[in-house]
N, C-alpha and C positions, 0 to 999 in steps of 0.2 A: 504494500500500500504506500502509497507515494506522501512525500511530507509538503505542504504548500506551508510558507510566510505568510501573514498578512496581517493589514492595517487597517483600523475603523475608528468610527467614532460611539460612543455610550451614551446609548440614546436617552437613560434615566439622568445620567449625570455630567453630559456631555465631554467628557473628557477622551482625551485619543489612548485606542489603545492598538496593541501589535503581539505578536508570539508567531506559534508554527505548530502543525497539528495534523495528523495524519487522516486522508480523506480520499474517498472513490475518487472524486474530482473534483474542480474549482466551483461549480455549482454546488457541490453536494455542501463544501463547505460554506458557502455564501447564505443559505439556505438556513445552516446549523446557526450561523451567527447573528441571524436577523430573527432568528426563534429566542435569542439571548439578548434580543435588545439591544444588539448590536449592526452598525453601518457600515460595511465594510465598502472602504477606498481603494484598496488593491489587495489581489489573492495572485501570488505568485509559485508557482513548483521550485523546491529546492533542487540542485544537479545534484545526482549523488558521486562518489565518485571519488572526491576531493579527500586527498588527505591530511589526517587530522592528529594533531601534537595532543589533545588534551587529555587531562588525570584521570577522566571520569571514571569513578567506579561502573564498575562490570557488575558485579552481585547487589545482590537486595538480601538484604537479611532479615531473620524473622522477626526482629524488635522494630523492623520499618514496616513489615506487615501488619503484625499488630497491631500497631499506629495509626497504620490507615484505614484496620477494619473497626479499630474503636471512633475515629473519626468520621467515617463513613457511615456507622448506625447511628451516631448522634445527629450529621445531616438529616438521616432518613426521615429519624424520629418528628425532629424538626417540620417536616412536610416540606424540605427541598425537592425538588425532581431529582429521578437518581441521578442525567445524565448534565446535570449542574452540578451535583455534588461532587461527580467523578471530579470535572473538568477542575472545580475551584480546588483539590486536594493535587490535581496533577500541577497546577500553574504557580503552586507553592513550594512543593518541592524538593528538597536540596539535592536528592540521589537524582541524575537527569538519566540512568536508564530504568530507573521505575519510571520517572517521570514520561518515560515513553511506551512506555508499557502500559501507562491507564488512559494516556493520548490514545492506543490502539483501540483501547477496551470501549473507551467514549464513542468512539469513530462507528466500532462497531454496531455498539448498541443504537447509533443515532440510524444505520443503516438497516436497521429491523432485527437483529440477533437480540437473544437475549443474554441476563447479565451472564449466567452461566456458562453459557457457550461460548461467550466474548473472552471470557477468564479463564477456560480450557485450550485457549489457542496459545497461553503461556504457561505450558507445566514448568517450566523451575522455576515461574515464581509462586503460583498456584498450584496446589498438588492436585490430586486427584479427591483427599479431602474435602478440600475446599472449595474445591467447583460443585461435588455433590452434595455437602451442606448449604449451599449459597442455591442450587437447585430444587432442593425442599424448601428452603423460603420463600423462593418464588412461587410455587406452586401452591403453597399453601397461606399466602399472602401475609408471612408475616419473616419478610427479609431484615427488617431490622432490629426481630429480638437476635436470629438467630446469625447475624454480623455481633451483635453481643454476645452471646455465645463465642464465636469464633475467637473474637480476641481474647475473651478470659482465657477459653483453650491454651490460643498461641502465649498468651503471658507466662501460665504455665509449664507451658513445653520447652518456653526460653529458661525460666527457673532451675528448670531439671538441667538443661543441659550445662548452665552455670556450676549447678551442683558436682556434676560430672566431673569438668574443665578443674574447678576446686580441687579435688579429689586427687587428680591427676598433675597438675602443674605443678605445685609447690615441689614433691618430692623430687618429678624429673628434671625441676628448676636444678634444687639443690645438688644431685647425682650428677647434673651434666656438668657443674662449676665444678662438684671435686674430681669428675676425671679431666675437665681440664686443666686445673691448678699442678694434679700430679702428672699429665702428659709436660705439660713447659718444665715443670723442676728436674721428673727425670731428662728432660730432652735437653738443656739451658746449662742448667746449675749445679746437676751431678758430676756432670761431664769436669769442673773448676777444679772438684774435692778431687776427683779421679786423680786430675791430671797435680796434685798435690800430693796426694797418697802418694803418689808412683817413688814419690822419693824419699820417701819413707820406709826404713830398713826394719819393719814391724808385720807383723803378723797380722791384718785386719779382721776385726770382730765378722760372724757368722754374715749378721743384719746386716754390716757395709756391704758386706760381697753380695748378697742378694739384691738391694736397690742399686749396687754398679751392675752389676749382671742385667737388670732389666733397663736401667737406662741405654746400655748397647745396644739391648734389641730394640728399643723404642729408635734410635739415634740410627740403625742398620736399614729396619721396617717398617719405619712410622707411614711411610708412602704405601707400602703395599696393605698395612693395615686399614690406611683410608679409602684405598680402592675396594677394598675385601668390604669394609662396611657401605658403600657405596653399592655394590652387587647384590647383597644382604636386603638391603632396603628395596632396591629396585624387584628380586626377584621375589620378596614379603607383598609390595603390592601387588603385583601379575598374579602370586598364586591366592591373594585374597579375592581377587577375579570372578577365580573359578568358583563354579555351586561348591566343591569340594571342600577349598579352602578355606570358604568365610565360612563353611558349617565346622571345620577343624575348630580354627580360630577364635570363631563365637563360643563353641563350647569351652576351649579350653581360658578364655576371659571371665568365664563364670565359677571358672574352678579356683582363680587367684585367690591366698589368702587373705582375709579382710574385702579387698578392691571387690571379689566375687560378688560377694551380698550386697556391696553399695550398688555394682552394679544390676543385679537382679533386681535389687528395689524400684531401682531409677526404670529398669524397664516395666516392670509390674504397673507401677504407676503410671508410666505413659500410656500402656497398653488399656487397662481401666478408664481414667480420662479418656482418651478418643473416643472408646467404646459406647461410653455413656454420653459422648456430646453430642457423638451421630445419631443414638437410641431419644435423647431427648428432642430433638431436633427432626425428629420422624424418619428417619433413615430406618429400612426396615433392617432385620438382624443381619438377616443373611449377605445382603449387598454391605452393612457395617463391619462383618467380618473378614470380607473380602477388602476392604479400602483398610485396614487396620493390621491385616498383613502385610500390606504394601508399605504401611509407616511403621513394623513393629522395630525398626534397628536392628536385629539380631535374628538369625539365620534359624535359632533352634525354638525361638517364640514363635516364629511365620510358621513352621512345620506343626506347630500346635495349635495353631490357628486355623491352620488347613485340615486337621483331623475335628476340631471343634465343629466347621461348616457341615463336612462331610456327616458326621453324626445329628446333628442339627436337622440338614435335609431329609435324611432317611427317620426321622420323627424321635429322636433320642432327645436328652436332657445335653445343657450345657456343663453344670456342676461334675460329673462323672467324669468325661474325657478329660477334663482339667485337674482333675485328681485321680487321676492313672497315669498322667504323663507324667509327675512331680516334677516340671516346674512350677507350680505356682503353690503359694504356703498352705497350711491348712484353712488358715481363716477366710483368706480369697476365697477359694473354694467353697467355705460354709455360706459367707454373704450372696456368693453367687447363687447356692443352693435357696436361698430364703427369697432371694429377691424372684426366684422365677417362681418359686413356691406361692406369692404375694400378688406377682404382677407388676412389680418395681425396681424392675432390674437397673434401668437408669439407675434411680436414686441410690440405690445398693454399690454401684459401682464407682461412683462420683464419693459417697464416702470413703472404700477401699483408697480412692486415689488421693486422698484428703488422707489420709493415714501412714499412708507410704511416703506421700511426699513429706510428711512431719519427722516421719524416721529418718528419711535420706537427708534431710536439714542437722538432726542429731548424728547420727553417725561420722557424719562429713565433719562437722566440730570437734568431732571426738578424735576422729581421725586427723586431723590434724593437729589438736591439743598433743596427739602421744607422738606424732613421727618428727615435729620441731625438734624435740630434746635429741632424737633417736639420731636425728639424720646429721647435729651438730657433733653431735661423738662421735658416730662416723667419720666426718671431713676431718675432726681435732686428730682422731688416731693414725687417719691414714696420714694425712700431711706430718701430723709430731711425729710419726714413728721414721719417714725419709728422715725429719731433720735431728732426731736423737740417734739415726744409722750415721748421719754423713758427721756428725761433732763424737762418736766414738772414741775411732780414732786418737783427734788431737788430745781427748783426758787420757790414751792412754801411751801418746807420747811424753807428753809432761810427767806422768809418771816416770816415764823410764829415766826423762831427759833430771826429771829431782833426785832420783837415786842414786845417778850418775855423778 
């Protein structure tokens, strides 16, 4: 779809106005702008073509999503027209490839699509979630509770993954600074003592000879080590690729101590959450089960998700197959059981996930309160123990050199 510039006048407020907006054609757009109260002076096509120096981001992240689906029901709510409120949230801005992306959506919808089908023509910024939650609101006329809906979701699907990120940073912060603090000392500074030792007519302690010993090989193979981890990384992605891989992978990410459970929570909780926003939101089960594998994150949840449907369709209970698979805890499993037992499986589930995320807030605290002390002993021992190897030595030259 082609992008025209153009210029007009505001016919409420007379003042000139200008931008660029994706359109069939100069009519289509002239048309859209005179429905907005606006006079347009010139409608021109951009060349495409032309290239371009600028920073713009490339991705849309899900805290600009959010933003603009809680922005966009409070329009709705308003009694804006939708494809006003698109426009005035695109012409705002700051990310200019969202901002082109709801240019497209406006375009569309002004061209007879609806909103859903306008917003499925962009899955990475839209999933497949979200076009079919935004599809039961249409259809059931009530798109702007369930854009509220949508953003609480996405608020806390950003929460989790924060929690995650937490989880994960600090430690391999800390681990990446002590292996490189000890790659420069052996590679740099051992090398000084060495070449001091050498002329010293003494027997060196056990520990010197091991941290010189390893500084050679660092000082020998540090290039083929970096290549080696270089291979390492590239062929961890490729085979996380494959179905094979990422069901390895996943599974053995759940097996970690500690990290295991934060992260089976962190998924438990996602997985509940959606479940229950697409069941509240009228999404029926079966089609929720199916968009809920596609977002579950992990390889060995999707495959329980797919046996859950399967059981589902041939007239089974859901509680059962989630409590034969074990992953999910006992108590998931019981709410699950009560909520279909009731007829309130939503509500049942939105608790579950209101409970996990409170534990995976705790855990994460905890886990970090205990691995600060842990991981500070670690750097102190490894780095003290080079520099009480490489100063050995000279106490026990002084010795020799006072007896002498």
């Amino acid at each position: 779809m082609p992008i025209y510039a153009y210029r007009g006048r505001n016919v409420r407020t007379n003042e000139t106005v200008s931008g660029e907006r994706f359109s069939n054609n100069s009519q289509a757009l002239a048309t859209a702008l005179r429905r907005e109260q606006v006079s347009p002076f010139s409608i021109r096509e951009k060349q495409a073509g032309k290239a371009s120096f600028s920073f713009k981001r490339k991705k849309v992240s899900q805290t600009e999503i959010a933003v603009f689906t809680r922005q966009f029901s409070v329009m709705l709510s308003a009694g804006l027209p939708l494809i006003q409120a698109v426009d005035a949230i695109a012409q705002q801005h700051p990310n200019e490839t969202f901002r082109t992306v709801l240019e497209s959506v406006r375009s569309d919808v002004e061209a007879g699509s609806t909103l859903s089908a306008a917003l499925a023509k962009h899955p990475k910024v839209f999933d497949n979630l979200y076009t079919n939650m935004v599809a039961a609101g249409e259809t059931g006329g009530i798109l702007d509770t369930i854009l509220q809906r949508l953003s609480s979701f996405i608020e806390k699907i950003v929460k989790l993954k924060r929690a995650l990120r937490s989880a994960m940073i600090y430690p391999s912060t800390i681990i990446s600074v002590a292996v490189g603090v000890v790659v420069i000392i052996l590679w740099k500074v051992v090398p000084v003592f060495r070449t001091l030792f050498e002329g010293f007519n003494v027997q060196l302690p056990l520990l010197t000879r091991v941290v010189i010993g390893l500084s050679e090989i660092v000082e020998k193979f540090a290039i083929f080590f970096v290549i080696f981890f270089v291979i390492c990384a590239f062929a961890f992605q490729r085979f996380y690729k494959t179905d094979k891989g990422r069901h390895a992978i996943d599974r053995l990410i759940l097996k970690i101590p500690v990290l295991g459970e934060v992260f089976r929570k962190i998924i438990v909780a996602r997985f509940t959450r959606t479940l229950a926003t697409l069941l509240t939101s009228g999404v029926a089960i079966l089609e929720g089960l199916s968009i809920t594998a596609k977002t579950a994150g992990n390889a060995i949840l999707e495959d329980v998700i797919t046996t859950l449907r399967q059981r589902i369709e041939e007239g089974g209970t859901m509680a059962d197959p989630m409590r034969q698979s074990g992953f999910f805890p006992s108590m998931v499993t019981q709410m699950v059981s009560v909520g279909e037992s009731t007829g309130e499986m939503d509500n049942m589930l939105v608790r579950v996930a209101d409970f996990y995320e409170e534990e995976v807030d705790v855990m994460v605290a905890n886990l970090l309160t205990l691995l600060e002390p842990l991981l500070m002993v670690f750097l102190g021992v490894v780095v003290g123990g080079i520099v009480i190897a490489m100063y050995l030595p000279l106490f026990k030259l002084i010795q020799v050199l006072s007896g002498g």
